[in-house]
C-alpha positions in Angstrom: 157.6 125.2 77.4 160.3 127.5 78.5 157.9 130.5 77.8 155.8 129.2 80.3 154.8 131.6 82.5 156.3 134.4 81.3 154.7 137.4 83.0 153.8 140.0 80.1 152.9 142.7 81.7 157.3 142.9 82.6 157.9 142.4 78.8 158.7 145.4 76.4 155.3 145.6 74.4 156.2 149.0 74.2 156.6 149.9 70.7 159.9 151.0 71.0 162.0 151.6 68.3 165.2 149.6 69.9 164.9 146.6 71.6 165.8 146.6 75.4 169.3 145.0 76.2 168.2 140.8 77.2 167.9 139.6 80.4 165.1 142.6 80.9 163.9 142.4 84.7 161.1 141.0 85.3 160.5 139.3 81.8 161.6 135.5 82.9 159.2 132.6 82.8 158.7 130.3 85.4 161.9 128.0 84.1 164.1 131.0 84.4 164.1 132.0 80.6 164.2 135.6 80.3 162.7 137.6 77.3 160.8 135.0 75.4 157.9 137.6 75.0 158.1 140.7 73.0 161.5 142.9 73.1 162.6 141.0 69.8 161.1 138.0 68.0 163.3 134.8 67.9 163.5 132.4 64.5 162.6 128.8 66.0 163.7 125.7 64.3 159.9 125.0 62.3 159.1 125.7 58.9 155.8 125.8 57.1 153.9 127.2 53.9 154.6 131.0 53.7 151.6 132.8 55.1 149.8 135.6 53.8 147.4 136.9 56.4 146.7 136.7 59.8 144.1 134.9 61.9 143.3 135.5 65.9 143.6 132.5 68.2 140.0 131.3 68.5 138.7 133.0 71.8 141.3 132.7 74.3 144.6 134.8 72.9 144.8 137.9 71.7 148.8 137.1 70.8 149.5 137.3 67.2 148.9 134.5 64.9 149.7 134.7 61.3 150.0 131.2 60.2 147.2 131.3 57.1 147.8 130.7 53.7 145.2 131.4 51.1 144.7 128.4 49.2 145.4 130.0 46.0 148.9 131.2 47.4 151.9 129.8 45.5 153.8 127.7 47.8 157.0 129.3 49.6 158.8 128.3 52.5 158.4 130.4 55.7 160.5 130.2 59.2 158.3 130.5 62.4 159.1 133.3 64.5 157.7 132.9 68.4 157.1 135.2 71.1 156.0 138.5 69.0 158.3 141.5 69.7 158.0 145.5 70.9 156.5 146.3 67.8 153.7 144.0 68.6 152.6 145.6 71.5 150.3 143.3 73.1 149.6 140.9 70.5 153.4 139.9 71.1 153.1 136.9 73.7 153.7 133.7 74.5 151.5 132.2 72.1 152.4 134.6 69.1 154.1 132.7 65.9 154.1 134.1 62.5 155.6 132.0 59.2 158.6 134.7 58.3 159.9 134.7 55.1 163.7 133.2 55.8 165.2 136.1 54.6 163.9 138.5 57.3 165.9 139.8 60.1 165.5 138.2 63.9 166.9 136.6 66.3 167.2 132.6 67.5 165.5 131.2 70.1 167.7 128.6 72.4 166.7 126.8 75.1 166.8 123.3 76.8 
């Protein structure tokens, strides 16, 4: 919810090496929460069956979604990451979520 209308087009989908200092203009949803797409990804407090491949939204996202374990995959835990970062480019979005392995680097998500 406090991605919500979070204008993309003011996000850094860029590709960038570095990600931009937070609180980048523009990138704030409609709650006031700035950077929750793209820039970096943020660790939220879900877990699930490590992934091992990716999936698209069916028909109405192209915003990453890698949340699908083959079913001969040995179990592992994973950490979701939300909101895709600059690497992404524009598969990062509000609606992007991957299972991370929970020793990967990111950052947290906080909001209330």
């Amino acid at each position: 919810m406090a991605a919500a209308g979070t204008p993309e087009a003011r996000c850094n989908l860029s590709r960038a090496a570095e990600a931009d200092p937070t609180g980048t203009p523009g990138c704030v949803s409609r709650w006031g929460i700035y950077d929750m797409v793209g820039n970096a990804s943020e660790w939220v407090a879900e877990w699930i069956a490590l992934p091992s491949r990716c999936a698209e939204w069916p028909g109405f996202s192209d915003d990453l979604m890698c949340l699908t374990a083959a079913p001969d995959d040995p179990p592992a835990p994973a950490a979701l990451i939300r909101g895709g970062d600059r690497r992404n480019g524009t598969a990062a979005g509000v609606l992007a979520v991957l299972g991370s392995p929970p020793t990967s680097r990111s950052g947290f998500r906080c909001a209330r």
